[in-house]
N, C-alpha and C positions, 0 to 999 in steps of 0.2 A: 457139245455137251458142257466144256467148260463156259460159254460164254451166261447160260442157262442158270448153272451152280450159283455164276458168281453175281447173279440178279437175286436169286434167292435166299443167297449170304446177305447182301445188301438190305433185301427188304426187312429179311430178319433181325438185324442188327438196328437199324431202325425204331421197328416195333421195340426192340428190348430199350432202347434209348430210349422214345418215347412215354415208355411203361414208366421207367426210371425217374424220367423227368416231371412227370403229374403229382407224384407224390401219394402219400398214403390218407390224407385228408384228415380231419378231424371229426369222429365218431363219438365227441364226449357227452355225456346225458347232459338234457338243458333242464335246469328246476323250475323250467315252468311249463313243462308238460311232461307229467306222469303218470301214469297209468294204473289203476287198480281196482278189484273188485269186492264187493258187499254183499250179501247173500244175508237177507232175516230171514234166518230157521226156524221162528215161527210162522213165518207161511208157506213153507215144506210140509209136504205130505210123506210119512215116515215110507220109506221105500223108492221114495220116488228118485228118479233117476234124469230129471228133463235138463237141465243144468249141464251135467256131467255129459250127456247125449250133445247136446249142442256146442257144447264146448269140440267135443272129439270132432264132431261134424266138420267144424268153420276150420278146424286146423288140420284136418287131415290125418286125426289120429289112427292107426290101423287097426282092426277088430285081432287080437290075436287071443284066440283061445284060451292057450294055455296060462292059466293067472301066474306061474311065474315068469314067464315072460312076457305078461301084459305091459302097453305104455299106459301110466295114468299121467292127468294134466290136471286131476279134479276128480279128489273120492272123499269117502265120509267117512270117519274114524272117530271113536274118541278122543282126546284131548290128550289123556292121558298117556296112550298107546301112539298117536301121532306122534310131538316132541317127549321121550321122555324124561332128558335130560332139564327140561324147564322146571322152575318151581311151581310146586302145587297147588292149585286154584284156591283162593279163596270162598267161592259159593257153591255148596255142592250139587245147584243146579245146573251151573257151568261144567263140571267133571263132565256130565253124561250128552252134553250138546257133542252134534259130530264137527268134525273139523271141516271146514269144506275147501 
């Protein structure tokens, strides 16, 4: 039993030196590729939802029922009621665009 243990102290000591040794890498954002997206909400059909569907789709967002516990990743809001700590728009056709 003991000879058993002490392979698997070994191996595991190992693994943990080796974990150790790799290092944590460099994860830092490179500025020349970023990612973002654009939606012209004039060619949005008022209700539509195709956007928002695809989005939850591709990432795996979960259907949960209950709207306070919904995940969003992508909803439509006024401007206003989205940030409201921002300052207030200049054009008051922008106030009532949703946010997407």
């Amino acid at each position: 039993m003991s000879a058993s243990r002490r392979t698997f102290l070994r191996v595991i000591g190992a693994s943990a030196l080796g974990g150790c040794a790799r290092g944590t890498g460099d994860f830092s954002a490179t500025p020349s590729r970023r990612l973002g997206l654009v939606v012209d909400l004039d060619r949005c059909r008022s209700g539509c939802r195709d956007c928002i569907d695809a989005c939850h789709a591709v990432h795996n967002v979960p259907a949960i029922p209950d709207p306070a516990h919904e995940v969003k990743w992508v909803w439509t809001e006024p401007f206003a009621r989205a940030l409201p700590a921002v300052e207030p728009l200049e054009g008051g056709r922008l106030r009532e665009l949703p946010v997407p």
